[in-house]
Structure formats: structure tokens, C-alpha cells
N, CA, C and O atoms as a GROMACS GRO file, in nm:
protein
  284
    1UNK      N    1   0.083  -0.118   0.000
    1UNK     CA    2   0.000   0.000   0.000
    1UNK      C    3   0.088   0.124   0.000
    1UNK      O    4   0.203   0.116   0.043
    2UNK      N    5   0.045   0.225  -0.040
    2UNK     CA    6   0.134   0.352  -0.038
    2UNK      C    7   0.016   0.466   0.030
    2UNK      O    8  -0.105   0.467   0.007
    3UNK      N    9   0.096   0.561   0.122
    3UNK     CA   10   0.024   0.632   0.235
    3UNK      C   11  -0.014   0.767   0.164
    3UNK      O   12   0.061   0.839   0.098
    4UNK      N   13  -0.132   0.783   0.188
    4UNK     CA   14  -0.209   0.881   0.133
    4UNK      C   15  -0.291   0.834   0.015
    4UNK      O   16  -0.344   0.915  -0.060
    5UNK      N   17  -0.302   0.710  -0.001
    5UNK     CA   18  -0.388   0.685  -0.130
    5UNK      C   19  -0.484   0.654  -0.071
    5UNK      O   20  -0.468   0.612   0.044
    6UNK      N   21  -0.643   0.666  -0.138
    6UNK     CA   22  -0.748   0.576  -0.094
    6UNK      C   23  -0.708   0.455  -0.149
    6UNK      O   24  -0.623   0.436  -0.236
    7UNK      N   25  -0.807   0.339  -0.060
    7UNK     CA   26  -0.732   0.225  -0.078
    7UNK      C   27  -0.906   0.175  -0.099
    7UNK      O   28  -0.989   0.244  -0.040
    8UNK      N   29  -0.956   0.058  -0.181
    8UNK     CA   30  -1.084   0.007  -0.184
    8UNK      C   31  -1.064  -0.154  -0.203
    8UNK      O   32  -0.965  -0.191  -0.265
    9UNK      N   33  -1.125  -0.217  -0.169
    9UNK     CA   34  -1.164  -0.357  -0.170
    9UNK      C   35  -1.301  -0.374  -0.262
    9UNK      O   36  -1.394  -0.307  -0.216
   10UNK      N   37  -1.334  -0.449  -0.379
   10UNK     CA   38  -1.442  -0.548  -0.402
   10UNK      C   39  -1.458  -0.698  -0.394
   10UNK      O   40  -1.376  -0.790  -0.403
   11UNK      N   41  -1.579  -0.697  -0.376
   11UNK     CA   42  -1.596  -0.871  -0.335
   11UNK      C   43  -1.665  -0.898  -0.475
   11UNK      O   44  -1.759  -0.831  -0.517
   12UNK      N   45  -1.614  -0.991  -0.534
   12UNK     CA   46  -1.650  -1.015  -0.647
   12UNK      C   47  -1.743  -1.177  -0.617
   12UNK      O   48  -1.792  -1.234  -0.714
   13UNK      N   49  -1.754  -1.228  -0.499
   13UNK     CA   50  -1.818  -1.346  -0.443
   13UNK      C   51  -1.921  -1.294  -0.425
   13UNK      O   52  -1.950  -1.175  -0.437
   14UNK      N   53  -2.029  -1.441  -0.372
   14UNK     CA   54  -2.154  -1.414  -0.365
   14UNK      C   55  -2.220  -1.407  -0.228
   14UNK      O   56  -2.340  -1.412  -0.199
   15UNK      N   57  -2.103  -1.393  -0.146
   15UNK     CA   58  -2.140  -1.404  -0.002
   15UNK      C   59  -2.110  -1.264   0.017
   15UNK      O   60  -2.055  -1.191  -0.066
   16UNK      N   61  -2.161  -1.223   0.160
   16UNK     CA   62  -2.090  -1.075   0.212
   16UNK      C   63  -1.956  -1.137   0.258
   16UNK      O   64  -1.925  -1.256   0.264
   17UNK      N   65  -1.884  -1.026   0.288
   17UNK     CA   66  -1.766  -1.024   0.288
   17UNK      C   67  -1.751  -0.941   0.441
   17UNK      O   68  -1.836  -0.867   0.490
   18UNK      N   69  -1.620  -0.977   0.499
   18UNK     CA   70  -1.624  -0.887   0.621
   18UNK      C   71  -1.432  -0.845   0.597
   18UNK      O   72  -1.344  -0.918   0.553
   19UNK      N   73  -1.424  -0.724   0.640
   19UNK     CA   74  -1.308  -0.666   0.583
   19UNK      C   75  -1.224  -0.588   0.755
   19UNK      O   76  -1.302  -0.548   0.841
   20UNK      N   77  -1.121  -0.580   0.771
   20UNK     CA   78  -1.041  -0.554   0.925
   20UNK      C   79  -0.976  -0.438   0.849
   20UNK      O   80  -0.908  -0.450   0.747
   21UNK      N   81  -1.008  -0.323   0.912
   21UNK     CA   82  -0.910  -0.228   0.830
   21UNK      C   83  -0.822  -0.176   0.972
   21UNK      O   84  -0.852  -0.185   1.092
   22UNK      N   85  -0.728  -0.133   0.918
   22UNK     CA   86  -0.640  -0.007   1.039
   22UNK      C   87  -0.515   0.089   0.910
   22UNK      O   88  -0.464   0.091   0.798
   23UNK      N   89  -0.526   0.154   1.045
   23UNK     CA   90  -0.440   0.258   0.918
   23UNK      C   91  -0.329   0.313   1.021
   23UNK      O   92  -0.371   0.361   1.126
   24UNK      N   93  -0.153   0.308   0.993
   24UNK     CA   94  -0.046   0.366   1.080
   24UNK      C   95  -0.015   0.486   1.109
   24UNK      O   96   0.083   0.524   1.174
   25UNK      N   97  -0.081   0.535   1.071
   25UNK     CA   98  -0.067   0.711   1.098
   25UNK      C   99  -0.156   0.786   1.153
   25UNK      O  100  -0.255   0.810   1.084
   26UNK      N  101  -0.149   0.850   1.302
   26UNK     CA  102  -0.227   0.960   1.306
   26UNK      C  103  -0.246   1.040   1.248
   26UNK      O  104  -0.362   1.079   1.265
   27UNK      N  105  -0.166   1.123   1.144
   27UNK     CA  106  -0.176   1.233   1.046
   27UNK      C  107  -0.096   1.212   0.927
   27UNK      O  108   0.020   1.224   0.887
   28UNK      N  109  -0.232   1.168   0.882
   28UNK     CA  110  -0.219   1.097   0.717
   28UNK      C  111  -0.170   1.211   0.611
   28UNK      O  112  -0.100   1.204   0.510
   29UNK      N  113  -0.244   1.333   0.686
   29UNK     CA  114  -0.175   1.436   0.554
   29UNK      C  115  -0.388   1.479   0.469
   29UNK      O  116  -0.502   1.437   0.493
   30UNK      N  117  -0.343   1.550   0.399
   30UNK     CA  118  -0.519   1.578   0.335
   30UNK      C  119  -0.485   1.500   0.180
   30UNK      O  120  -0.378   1.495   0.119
   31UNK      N  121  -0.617   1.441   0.145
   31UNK     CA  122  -0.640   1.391  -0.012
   31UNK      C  123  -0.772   1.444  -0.053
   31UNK      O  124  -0.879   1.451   0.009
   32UNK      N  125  -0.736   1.486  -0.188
   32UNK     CA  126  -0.867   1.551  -0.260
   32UNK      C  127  -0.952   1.378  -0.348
   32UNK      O  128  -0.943   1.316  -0.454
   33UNK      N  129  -1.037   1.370  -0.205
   33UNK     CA  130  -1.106   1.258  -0.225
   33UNK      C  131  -1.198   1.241  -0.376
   33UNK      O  132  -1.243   1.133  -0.414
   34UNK      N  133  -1.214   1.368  -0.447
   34UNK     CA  134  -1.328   1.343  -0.596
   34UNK      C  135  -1.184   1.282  -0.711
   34UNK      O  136  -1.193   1.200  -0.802
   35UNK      N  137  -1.060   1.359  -0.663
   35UNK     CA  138  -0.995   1.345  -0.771
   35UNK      C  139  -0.885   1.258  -0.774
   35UNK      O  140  -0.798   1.252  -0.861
   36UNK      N  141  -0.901   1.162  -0.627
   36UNK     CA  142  -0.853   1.065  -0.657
   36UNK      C  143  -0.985   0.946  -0.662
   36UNK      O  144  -0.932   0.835  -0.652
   37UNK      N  145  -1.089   0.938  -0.670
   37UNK     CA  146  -1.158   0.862  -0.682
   37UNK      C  147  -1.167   0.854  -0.865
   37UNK      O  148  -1.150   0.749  -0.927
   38UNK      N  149  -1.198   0.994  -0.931
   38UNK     CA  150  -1.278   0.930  -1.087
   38UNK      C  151  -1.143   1.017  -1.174
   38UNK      O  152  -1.180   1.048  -1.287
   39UNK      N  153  -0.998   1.062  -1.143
   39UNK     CA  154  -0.887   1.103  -1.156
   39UNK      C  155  -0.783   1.058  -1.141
   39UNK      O  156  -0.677   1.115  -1.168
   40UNK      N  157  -0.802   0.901  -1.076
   40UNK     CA  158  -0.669   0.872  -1.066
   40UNK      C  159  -0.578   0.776  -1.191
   40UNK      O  160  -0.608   0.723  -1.298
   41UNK      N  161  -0.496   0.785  -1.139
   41UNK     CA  162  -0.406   0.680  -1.283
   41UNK      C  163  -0.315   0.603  -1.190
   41UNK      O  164  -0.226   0.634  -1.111
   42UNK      N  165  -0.390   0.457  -1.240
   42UNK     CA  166  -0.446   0.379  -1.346
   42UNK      C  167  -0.551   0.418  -1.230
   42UNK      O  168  -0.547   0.430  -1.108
   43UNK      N  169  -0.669   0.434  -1.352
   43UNK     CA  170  -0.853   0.462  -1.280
   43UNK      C  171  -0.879   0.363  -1.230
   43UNK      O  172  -0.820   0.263  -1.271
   44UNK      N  173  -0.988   0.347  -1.110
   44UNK     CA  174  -1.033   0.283  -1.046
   44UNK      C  175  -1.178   0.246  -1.106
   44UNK      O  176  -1.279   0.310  -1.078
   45UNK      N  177  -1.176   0.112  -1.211
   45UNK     CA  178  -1.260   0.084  -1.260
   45UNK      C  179  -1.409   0.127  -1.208
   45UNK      O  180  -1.444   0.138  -1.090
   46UNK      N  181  -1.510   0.155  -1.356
   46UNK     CA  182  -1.618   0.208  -1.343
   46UNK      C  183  -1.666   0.120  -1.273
   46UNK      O  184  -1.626   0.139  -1.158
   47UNK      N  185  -1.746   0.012  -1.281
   47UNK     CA  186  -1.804  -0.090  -1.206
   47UNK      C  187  -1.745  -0.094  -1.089
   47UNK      O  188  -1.829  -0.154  -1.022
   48UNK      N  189  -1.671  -0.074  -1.031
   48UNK     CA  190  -1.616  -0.068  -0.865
   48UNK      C  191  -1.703   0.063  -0.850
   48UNK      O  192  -1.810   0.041  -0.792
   49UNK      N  193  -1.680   0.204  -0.891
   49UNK     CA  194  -1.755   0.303  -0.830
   49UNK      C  195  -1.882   0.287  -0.839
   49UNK      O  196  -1.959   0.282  -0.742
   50UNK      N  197  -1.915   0.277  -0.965
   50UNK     CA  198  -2.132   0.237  -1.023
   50UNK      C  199  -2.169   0.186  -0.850
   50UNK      O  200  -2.250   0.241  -0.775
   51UNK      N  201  -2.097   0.088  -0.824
   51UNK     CA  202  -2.150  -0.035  -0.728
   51UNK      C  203  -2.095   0.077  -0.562
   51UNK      O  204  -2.152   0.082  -0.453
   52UNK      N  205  -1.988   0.137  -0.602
   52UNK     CA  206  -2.013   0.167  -0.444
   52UNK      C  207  -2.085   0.277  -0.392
   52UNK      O  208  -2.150   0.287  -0.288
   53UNK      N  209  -2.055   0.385  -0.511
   53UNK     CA  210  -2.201   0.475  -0.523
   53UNK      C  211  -2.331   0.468  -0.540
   53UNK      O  212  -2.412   0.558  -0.519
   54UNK      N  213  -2.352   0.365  -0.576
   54UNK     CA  214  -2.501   0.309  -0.592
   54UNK      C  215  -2.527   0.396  -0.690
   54UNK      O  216  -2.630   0.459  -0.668
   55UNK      N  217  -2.463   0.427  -0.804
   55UNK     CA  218  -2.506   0.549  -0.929
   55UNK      C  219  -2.473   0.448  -1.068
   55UNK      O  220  -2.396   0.356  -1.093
   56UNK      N  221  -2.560   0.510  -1.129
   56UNK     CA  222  -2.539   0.414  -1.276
   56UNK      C  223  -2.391   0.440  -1.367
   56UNK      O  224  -2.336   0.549  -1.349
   57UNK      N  225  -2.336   0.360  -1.447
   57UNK     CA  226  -2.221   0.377  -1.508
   57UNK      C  227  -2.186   0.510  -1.574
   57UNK      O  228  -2.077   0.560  -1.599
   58UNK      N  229  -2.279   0.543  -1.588
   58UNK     CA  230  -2.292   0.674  -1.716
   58UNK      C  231  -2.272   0.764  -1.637
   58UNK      O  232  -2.204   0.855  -1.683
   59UNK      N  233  -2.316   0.780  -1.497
   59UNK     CA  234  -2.284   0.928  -1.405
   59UNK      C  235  -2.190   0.907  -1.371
   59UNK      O  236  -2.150   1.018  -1.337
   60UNK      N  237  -2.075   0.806  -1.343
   60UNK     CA  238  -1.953   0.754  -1.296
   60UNK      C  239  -1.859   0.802  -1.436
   60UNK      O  240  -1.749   0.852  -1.414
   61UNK      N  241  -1.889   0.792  -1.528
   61UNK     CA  242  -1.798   0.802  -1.684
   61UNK      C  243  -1.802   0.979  -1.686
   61UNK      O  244  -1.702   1.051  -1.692
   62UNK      N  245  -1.947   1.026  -1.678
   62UNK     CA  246  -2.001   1.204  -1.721
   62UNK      C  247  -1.857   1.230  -1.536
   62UNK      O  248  -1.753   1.287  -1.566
   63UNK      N  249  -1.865   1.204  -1.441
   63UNK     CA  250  -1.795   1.240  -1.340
   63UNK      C  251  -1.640   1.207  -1.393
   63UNK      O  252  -1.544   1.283  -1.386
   64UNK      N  253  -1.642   1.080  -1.446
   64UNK     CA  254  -1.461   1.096  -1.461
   64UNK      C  255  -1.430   1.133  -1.580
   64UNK      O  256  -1.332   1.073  -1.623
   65UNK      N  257  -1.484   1.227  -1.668
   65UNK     CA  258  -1.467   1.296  -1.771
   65UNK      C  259  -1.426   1.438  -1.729
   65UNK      O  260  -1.327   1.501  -1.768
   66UNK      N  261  -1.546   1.486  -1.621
   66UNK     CA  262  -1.489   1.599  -1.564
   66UNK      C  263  -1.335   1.623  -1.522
   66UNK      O  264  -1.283   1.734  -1.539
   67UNK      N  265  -1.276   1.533  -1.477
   67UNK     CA  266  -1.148   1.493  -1.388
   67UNK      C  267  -1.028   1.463  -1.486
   67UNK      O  268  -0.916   1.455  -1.435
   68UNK      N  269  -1.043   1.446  -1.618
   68UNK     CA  270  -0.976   1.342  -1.718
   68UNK      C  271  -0.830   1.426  -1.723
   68UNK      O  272  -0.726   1.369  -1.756
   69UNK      N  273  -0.836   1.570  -1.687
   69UNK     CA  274  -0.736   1.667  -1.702
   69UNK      C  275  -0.613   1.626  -1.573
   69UNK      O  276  -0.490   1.633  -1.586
   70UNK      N  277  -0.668   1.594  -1.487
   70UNK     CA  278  -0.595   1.523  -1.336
   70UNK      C  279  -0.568   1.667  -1.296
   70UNK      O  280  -0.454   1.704  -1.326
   71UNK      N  281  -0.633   1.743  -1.246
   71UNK     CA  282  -0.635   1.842  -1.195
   71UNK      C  283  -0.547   1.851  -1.067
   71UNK      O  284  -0.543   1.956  -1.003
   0.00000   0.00000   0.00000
């Protein structure tokens, strides 16, 4: 893992899944959470966001179009 990135898990199984997180740093530092979510490189596939936003593919694509510049 590298510090300061968001980090995401999918369960691609058909069961729920139960996940243990912790994180080593009290002061992680700030991340511009929109533009590393639909901005980052290599992108964090559409179908991972569709599904964790509960938003359809097309508002996930119109959102990382906005971002495509990596602001």
C-alpha cells in the first residue's frame, strides 16, 4: 500500500464479505477525495464506483470525464 492513497476492496463473491481495516498514521496528511476517486491513474474501474455509489455507469464516466485533465 502507499500512504495517502485511498485504498478500496471489491468482493467479487456471492457471499458478504467482512473486511479488518487499520491505518499507521495519526496524520495521514489531506487527499482531494473526488480526484482521486474518478482522476486517478491507473482509474479505479467504473463498475467498482457504479456499485459503491449506488449510481449508474454513465454518471460515474459524465464524473470521470470531468477529472480526465488530473487536476
Amino acid at each position: 500500500t502507499r500512504r495517502g492513497l485511498v485504498h478500496f476492496q471489491f468482493n467479487v463473491g456471492k457471499e458478504d464479505a467482512t473486511m479488518v481495516v487499520s491505518f499507521n498514521s495519526q496524520k495521514p496528511g489531506i487527499i482531494f477525495v473526488p480526484l482521486t476517486l474518478f482522476g486517478s491513474s491507473p482509474p479505479i474501474p467504473t463498475p467498482v464506483l457504479s456499485k459503491a455509489l449506488r449510481v449508474d455507469a454513465s454518471v460515474v464516466d459524465l464524473i470521470k470525464s470531468k477529472f480526465a485533465g488530473g487536476y
